[in-house]
C-alpha positions in Angstrom: 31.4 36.6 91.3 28.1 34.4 91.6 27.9 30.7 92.3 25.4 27.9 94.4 26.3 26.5 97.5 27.9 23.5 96.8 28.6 22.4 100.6 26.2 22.4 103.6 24.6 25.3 105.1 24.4 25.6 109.0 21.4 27.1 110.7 21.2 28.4 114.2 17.6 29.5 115.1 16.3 26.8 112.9 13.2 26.5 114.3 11.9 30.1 114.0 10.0 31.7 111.4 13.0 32.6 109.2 15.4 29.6 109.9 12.9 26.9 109.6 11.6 28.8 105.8 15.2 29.0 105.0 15.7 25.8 105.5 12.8 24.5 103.6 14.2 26.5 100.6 17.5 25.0 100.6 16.2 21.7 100.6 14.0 21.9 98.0 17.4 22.8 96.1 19.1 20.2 96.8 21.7 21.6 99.2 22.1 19.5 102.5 21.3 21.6 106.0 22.5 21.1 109.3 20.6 22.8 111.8 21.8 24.0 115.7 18.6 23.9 118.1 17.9 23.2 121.5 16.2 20.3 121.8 16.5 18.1 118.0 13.3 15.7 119.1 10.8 18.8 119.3 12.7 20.3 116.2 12.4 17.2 113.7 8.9 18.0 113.1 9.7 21.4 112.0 12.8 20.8 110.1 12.4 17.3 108.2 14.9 17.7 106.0 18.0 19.2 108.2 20.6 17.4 110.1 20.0 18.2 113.5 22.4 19.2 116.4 21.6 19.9 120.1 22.9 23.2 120.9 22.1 25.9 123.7 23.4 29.3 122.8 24.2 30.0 126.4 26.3 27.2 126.9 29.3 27.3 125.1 30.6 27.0 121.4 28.3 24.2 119.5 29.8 20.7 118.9 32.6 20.7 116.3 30.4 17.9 114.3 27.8 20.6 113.8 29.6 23.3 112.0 32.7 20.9 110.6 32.1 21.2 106.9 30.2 23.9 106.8 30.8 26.1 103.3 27.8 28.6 105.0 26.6 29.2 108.3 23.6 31.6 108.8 23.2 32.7 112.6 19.6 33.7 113.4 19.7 32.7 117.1 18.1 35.1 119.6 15.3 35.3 122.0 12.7 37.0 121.0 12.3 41.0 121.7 8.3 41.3 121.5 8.1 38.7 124.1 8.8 39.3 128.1 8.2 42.7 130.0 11.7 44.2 129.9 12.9 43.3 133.5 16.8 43.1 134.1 16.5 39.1 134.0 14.9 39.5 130.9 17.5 42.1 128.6 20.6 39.4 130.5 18.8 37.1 129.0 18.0 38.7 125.5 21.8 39.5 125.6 23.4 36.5 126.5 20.9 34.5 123.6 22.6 37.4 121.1 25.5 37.9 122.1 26.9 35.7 123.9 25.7 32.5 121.2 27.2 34.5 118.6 30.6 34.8 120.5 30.4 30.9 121.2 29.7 29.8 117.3 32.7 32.0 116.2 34.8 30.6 118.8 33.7 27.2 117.0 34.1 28.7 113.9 38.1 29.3 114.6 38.5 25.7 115.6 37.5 23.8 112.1 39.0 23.4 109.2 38.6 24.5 106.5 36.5 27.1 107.9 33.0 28.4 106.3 33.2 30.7 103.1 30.9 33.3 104.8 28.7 33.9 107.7 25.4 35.6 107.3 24.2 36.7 110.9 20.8 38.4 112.4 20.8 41.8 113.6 17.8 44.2 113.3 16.8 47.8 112.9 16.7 48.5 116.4 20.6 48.9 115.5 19.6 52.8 114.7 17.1 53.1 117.9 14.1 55.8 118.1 15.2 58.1 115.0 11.7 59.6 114.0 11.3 60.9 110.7 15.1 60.7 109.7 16.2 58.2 106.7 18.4 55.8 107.7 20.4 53.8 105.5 22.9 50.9 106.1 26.0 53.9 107.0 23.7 55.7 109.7 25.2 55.3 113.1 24.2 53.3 116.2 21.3 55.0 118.1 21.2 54.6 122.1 18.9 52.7 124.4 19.3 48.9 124.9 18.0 47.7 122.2 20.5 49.8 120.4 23.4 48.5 122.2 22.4 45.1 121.9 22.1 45.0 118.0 25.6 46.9 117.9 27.5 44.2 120.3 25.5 41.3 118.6 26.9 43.0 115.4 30.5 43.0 116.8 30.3 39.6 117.6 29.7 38.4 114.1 32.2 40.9 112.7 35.2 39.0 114.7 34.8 36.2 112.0 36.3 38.1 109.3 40.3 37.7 111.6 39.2 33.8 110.6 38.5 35.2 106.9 35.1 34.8 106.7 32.7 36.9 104.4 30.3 38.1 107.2 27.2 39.8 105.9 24.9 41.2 108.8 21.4 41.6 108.5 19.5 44.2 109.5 15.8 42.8 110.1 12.6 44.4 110.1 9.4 43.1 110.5 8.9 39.8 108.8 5.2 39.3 106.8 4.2 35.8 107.1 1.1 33.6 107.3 2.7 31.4 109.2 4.2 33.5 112.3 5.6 36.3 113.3 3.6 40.0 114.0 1.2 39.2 111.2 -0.4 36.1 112.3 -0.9 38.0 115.7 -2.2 41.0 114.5 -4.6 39.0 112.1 -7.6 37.9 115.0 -8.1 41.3 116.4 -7.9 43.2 112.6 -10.4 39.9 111.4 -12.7 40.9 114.2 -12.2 44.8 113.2 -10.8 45.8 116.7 -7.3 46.8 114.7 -5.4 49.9 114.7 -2.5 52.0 114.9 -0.2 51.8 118.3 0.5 55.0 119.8 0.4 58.1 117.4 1.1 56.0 114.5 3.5 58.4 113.2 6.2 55.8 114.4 8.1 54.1 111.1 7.8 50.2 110.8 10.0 48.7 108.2 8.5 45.4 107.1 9.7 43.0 104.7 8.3 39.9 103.4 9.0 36.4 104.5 9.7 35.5 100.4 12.2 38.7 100.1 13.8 37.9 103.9 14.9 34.5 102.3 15.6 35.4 98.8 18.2 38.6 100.5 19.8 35.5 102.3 20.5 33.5 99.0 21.0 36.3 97.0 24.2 37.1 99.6 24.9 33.0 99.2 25.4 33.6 95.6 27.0 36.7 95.3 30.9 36.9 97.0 30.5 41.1 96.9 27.9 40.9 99.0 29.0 41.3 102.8 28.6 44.1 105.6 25.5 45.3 107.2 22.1 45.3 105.0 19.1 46.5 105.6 16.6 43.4 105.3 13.1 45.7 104.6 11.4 46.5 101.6 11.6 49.4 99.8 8.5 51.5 100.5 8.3 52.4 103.9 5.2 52.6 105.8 4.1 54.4 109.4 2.7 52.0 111.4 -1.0 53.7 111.4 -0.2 53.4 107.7 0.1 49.7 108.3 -2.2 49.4 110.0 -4.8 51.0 107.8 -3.6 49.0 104.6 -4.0 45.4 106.6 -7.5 46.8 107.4 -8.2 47.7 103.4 -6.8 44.3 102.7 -9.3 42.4 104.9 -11.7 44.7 104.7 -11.9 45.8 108.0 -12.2 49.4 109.7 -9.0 50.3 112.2 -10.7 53.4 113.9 -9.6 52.3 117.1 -6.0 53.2 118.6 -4.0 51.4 121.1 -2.5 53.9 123.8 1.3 54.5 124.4 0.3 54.2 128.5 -1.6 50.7 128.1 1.3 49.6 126.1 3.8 50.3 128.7 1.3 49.0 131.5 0.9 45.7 129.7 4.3 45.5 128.3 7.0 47.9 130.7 9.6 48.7 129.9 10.6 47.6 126.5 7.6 49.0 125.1 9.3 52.5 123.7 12.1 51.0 122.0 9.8 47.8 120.7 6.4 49.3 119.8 6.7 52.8 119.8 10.1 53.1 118.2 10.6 55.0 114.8 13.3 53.4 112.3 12.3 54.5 109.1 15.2 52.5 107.4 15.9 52.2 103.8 17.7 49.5 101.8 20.0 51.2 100.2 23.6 48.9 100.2 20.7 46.1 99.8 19.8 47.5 96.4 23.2 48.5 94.9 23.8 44.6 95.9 21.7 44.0 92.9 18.8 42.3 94.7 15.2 43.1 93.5 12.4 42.7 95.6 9.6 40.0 95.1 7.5 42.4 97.2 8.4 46.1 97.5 5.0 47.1 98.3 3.1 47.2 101.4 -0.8 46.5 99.8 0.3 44.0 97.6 2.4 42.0 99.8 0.0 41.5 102.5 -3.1 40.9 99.6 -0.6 38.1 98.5 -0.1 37.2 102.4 -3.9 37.1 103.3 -5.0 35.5 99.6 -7.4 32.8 100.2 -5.1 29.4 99.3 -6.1 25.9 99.6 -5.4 24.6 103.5 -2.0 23.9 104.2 -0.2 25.4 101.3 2.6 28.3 102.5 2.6 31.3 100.7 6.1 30.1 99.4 4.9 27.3 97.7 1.6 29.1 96.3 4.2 31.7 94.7 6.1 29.2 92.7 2.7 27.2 91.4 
């Protein structure tokens, strides 16, 4: 069965890179957005055309105004990994943003009525932890380590919805290519300058996706009632991260001879660095595919030559794509 979203869709983690795109697409389409962020006067800018509600993850189920109504609520709220050196404060707080905010918005979620047709909630592929070489599709186990633990217990979290009967769908990030944020736009000044390069060996897998094929996975599940369970969110070439590295700098130009080490990592970064930036999930979308979905962008080289395309200032790579 297929069909548009006739009701609004509620967004937590509006303001990031994904929630603030999505909810520019919805707009433009006519379908009303609520979004759930912490403080709504730094957030109008941001989000123009969403209803905004104050909510802190941490703090207890959102207001029932905010999700009252709601045919679809997409939960991308989380603090992010890449940020922070890995202390204990740190993972409570990386935990409680996850998990804890997703336990509270199902909690709110049980309360209204009639509830949400489907929930579509954030995990990532840290789910399988370090793996190597081995393929990993959307029915390989859990791996071990925090981050591990903390995208299984995040997962669990949005599973509980389905008791409410809910379509959940859970999605399984890996790195997001934008312009406009995310690892990209940071890697972009050193690569520029050609002082880019592979982390560690390089022989670690980095599943990527772009921001275009991130949002269109998240409508496609909208539209399409089979769609639900864990998905892996990356594209369907798979690239090493010296790999990666090497086809930014053929994109730009740019040599990448030089090599950041594992121990300069961990000096600068502690303790997250191995299951961050040196971890190997060389994930594959398999249940994505058989949902039907086809990629905007399945290649590597041709997704970041759209990415870094000269475009007139101001224009996303979103809205050069559909001139």
């Amino acid at each position: 069965m297929t069909g548009t979203v006739a009701g609004t869709v509620v967004i937590t983690g509006a303001t990031g890179l994904i929630g603030s795109a999505l909810a520019a697409a919805c707009a433009r389409d006519g379908i009303r957005v609520a979004a759930l962020v912490r403080n709504t006067a730094r957030a109008a800018d941001r989000l123009p055309h969403a209803t905004l509600h104050a909510w802190d993850a941490t703090g207890g189920p959102p207001p029932d105004v905010a999700v009252a109504g709601a045919e679809v609520v997409v939960n991308l709220v989380g603090e992010s990994l890449s940020a922070g050196r890995g202390s204990d404060a740190r993972k409570k707080q990386l935990r409680d943003s996850r998990v804890v905010g997703t336990r509270a918005l199902v909690d709110a979620l049980r309360g209204v009525s009639p509830r949400p047709r489907l929930l579509i909630s954030a995990s990532g592929v840290g789910y399988y932890g370090n793996r190597g070489d081995e393929i990993l599709t959307e029915a390989s186990p859990s791996g071990s380590g925090f981050v591990a633990e903390l995208a299984r217990d995040w997962e669990a979290e949005a599973i509980k919805a389905e008791e409410l009967g809910i379509r959940v769908v859970i999605l399984r990030n890996g790195v997001v290519l934008s312009r406009e944020g995310g690892i990209l736009k940071k890697l972009l000044p050193p690569f520029r300058l050609g002082l880019g390069g592979k982390i560690g060996s390089g022989n670690q897998w980095t599943p990527w996706i772009h921001l275009e094929d991130e949002i269109g996975l998240i409508r496609h599940a909208m539209a399409h009632e089979a769609v639900r369970g864990p998905l892996n969110v990356v594209a369907p070439e798979p690239a090493t991260n010296a790999e990666f590295a090497r086809a930014i700098g053929e994109v730009l130009g740019r040599p990448t001879a030089l090599t950041a080490p594992a121990f300069a990592l961990r000096l600068a970064f502690g303790a997250m660095t191995d299951e961050v930036l040196l971890a190997s999930q060389r994930a594959m979308p398999v249940r994505t595919l058989e949902t039907g979905y086809t990629f905007r962008h399945p290649l590597l080289r041709e997704a970041l030559s759209e990415l870094l395309a000269r475009r007139p200032r101001g224009q996303t790579a979103e809205a050069a794509s559909s001139t």
